[in-house]
Backbone bond lengths (Angstrom), bond angles and torsions (degrees), N, CA, C in turn:
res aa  C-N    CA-C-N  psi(-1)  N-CA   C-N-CA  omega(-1)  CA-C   N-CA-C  phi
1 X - - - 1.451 - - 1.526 110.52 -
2 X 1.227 128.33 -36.41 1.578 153.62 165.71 1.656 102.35 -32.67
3 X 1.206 106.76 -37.22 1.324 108.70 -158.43 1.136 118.68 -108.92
4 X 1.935 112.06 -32.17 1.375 117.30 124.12 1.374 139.18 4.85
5 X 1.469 97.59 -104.04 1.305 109.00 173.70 1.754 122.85 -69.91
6 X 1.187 132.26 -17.27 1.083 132.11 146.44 1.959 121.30 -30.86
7 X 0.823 80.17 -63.51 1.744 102.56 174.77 1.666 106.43 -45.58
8 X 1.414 128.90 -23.15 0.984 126.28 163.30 1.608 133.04 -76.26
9 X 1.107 104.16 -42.51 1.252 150.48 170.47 1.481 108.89 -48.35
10 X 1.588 123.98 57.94 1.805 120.63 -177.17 1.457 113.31 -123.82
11 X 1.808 109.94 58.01 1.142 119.56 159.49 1.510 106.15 -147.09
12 X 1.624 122.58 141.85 1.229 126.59 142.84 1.591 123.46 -33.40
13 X 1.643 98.11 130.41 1.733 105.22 155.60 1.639 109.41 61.75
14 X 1.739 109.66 45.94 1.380 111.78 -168.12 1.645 100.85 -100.41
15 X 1.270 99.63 150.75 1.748 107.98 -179.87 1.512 87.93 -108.91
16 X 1.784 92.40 120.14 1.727 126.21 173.69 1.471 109.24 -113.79
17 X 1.439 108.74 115.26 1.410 115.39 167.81 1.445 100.19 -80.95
18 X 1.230 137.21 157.23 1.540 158.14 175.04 1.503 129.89 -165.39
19 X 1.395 102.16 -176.27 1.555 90.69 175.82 1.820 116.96 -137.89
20 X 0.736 114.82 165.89 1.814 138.65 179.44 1.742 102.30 -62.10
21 X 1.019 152.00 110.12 1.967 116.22 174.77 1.582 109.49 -95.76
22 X 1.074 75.88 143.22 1.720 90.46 -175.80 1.457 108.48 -91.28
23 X 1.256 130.80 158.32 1.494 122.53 159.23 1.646 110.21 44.84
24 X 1.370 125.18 -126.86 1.089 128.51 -162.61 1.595 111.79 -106.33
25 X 1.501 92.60 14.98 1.702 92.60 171.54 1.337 121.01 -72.53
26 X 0.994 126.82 148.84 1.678 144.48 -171.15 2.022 87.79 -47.91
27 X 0.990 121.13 123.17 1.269 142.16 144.98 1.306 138.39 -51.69
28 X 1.293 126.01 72.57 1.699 136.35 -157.84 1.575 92.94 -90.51
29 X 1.036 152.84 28.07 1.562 122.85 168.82 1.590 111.57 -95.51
30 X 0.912 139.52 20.37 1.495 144.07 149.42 1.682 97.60 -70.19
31 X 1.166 115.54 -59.92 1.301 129.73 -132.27 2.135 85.36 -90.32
32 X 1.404 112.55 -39.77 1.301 119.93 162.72 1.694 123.12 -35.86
33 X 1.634 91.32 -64.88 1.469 102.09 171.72 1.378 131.53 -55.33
34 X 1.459 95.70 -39.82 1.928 102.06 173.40 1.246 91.39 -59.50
35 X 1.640 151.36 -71.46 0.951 153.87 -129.77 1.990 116.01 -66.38
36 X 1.730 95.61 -24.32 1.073 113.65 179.13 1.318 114.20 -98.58
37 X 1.025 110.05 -30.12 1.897 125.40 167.70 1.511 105.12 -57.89
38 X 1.596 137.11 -45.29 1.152 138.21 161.62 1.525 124.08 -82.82
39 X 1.312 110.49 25.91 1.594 114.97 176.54 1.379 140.62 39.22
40 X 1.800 91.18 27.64 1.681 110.74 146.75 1.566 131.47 -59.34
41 X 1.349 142.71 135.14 1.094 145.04 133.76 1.175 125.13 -33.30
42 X 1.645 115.80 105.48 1.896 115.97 164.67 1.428 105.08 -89.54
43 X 0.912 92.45 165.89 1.901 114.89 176.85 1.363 102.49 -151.07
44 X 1.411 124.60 142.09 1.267 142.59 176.60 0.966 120.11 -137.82
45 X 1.569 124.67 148.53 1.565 129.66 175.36 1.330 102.96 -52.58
46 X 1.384 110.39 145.64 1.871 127.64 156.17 1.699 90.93 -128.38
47 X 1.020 111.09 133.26 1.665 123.17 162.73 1.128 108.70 -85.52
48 X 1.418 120.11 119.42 1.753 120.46 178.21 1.022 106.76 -90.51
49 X 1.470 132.65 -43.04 1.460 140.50 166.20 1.612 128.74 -149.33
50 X 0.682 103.21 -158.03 1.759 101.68 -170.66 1.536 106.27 -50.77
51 X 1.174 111.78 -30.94 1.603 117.71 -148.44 1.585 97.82 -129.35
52 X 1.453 122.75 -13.99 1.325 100.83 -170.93 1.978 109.59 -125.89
53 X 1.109 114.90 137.31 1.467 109.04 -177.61 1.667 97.90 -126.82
54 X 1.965 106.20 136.38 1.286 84.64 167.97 1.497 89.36 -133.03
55 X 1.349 120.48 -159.55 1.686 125.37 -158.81 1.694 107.64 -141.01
56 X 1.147 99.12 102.72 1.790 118.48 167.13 0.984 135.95 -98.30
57 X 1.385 120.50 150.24 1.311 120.21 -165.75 1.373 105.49 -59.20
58 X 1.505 108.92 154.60 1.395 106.02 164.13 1.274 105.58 -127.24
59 X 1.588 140.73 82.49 1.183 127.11 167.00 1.473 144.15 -30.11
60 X 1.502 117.96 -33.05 1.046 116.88 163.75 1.679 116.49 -162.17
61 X 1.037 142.23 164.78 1.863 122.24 154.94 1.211 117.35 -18.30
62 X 1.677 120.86 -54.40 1.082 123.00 -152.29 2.036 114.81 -68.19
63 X 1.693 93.96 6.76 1.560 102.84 -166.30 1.423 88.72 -104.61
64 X 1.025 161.89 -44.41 1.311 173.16 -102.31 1.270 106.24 -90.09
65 X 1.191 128.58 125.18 1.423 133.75 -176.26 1.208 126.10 -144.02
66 X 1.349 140.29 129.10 1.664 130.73 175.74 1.473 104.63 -37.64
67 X 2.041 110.05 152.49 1.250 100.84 175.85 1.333 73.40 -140.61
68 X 1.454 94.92 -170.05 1.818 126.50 -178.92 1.912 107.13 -55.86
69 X 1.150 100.77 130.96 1.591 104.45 179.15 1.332 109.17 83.06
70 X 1.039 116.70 -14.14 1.984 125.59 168.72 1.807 105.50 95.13
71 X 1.496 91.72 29.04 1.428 95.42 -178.69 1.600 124.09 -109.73
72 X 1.489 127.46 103.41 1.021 117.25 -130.20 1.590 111.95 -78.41
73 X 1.154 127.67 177.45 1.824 130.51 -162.03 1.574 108.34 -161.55
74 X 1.401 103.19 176.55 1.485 101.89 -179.35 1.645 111.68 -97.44
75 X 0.953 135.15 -169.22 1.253 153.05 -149.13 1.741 101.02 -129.59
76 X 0.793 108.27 -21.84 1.612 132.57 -178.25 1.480 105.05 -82.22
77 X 1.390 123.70 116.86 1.595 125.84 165.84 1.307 124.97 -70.27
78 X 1.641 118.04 -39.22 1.290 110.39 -157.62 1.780 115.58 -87.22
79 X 1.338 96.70 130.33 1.214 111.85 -148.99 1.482 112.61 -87.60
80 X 1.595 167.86 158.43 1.020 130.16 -109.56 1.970 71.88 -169.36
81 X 1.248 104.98 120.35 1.870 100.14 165.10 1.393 113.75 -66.50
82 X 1.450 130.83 146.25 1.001 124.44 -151.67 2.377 84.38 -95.17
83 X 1.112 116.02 -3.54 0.995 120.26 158.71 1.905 127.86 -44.56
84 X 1.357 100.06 -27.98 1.575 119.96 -154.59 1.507 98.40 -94.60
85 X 1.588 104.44 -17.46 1.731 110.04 -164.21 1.433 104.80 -72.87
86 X 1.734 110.62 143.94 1.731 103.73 167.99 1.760 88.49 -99.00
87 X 1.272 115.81 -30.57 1.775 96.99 169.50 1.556 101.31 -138.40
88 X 1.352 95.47 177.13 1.601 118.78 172.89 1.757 108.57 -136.60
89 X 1.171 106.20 116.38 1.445 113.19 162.41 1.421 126.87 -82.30
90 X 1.283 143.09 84.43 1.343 131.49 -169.10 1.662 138.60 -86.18
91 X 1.336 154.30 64.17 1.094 130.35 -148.48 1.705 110.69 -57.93
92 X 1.532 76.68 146.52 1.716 115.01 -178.85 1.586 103.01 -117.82
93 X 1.416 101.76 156.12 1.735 128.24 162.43 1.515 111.86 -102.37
94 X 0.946 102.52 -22.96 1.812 117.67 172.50 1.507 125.00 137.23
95 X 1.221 114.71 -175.63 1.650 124.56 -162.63 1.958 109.81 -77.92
96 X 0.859 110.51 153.87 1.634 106.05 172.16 1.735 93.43 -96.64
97 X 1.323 118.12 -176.61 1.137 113.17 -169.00 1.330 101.54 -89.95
98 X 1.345 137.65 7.24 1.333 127.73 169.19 1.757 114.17 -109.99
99 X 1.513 105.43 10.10 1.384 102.80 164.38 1.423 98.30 99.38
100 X 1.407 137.09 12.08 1.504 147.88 169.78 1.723 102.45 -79.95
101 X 1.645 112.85 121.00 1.381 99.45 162.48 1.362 125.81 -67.58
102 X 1.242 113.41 145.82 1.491 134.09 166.77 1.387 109.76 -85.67
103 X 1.019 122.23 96.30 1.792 128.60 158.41 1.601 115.51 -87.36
104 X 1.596 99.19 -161.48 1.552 100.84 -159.13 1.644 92.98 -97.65
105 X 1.208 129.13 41.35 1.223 102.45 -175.54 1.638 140.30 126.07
106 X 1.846 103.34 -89.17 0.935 126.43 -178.06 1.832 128.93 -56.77
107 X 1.816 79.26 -18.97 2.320 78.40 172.41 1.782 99.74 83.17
108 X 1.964 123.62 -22.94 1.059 90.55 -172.93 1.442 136.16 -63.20
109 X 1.063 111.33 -31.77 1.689 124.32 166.19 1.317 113.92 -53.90
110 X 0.947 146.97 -24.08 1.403 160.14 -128.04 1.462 76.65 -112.92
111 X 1.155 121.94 -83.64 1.416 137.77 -128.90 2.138 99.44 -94.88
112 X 1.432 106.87 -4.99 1.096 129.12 -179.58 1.877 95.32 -91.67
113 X 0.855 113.19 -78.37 2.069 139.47 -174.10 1.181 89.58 -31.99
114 X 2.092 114.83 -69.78 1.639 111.87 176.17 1.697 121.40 -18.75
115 X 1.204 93.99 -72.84 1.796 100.66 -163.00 1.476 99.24 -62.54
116 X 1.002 132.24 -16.10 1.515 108.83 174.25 1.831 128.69 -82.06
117 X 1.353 100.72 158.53 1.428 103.62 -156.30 1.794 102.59 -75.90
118 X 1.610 94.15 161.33 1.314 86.41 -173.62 1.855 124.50 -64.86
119 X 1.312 118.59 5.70 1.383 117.93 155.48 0.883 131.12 -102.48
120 X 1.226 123.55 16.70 1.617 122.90 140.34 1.122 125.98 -49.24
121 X 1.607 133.28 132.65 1.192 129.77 151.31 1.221 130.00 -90.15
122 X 1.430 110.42 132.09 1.447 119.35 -179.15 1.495 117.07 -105.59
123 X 1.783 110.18 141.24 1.518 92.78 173.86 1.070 90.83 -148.99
C-alpha cells in the first residue's frame, strides 16, 4: 500500500493529513515512515471531544501517544487547518452504492475532508 500511495505523492515537503488504524483498519506506518524519510509533514487526528477532531503534526513515531477512544495521536498540540493539506488519507469500511465512503460512524473525517480546498487530495 506504501508504494501505492507514494505514487501519488510528486512534490517535495508536502503536508499529509492521515490516520492512526485502529482495530482492523488498514495499517499505514510503513507508508508513515517513508513519508518522513522524504521530509513530508504528517498530521493526525487528536479527538478533543465527542464531536470535534483536529489533525497534528506528527513528527515522528517517537511522538505517538494514546488518545481518547484508544485511538492513538501525537504528543504535539498544534493543530493543522485542514486548508494547509496537499492530501488527506481517510479510513473507510467501504463504498455506498453510489460511490459515498462508508466510515465508522463518528462524521470525524467527514466534517474534516469538507473544509478542504478543492486541491486537496483525498484517498
Amino acid at each position: 500500500m506504501a508504494k501505492h500511495l507514494n505514487r501519488l505523492i510528486n512534490a517535495p515537503s508536502c503536508h499529509i493529513g492521515s490516520f492512526l488504524s485502529v482495530g482492523s483498519e488498514l495499517n499505514l506506518t510503513e507508508w508513515h515512515q517513508s513519508l518522513w524519510a522524504q521530509g513530508h509533514n504528517l498530521y493526525v487526528p487528536k479527538i478533543r471531544s465527542e464531536t470535534t477532531m483536529e489533525l497534528v503534526h506528527l513528527p515522528d513515531a517517537s511522538y505517538l501517544i494514546p488518545g481518547r477512544f484508544g485511538i492513538p495521536t501525537s504528543k504535539k498540540d498544534d493543530a493543522v487547518e485542514p486548508t494547509a493539506l496537499d492530501f488527506l488519507v481517510m479510513p473507510l469500511l467501504g463504498f455506498t452504492r453510489d460511490g459515498k465512503r462508508l466510515g465508522m460512524g463518528g462524521g470525524f473525517f467527514i466534517d474534516t475532508s469538507s473544509t478542504c480546498p478543492n486541491n486537496t487530495h483525498c484517498a
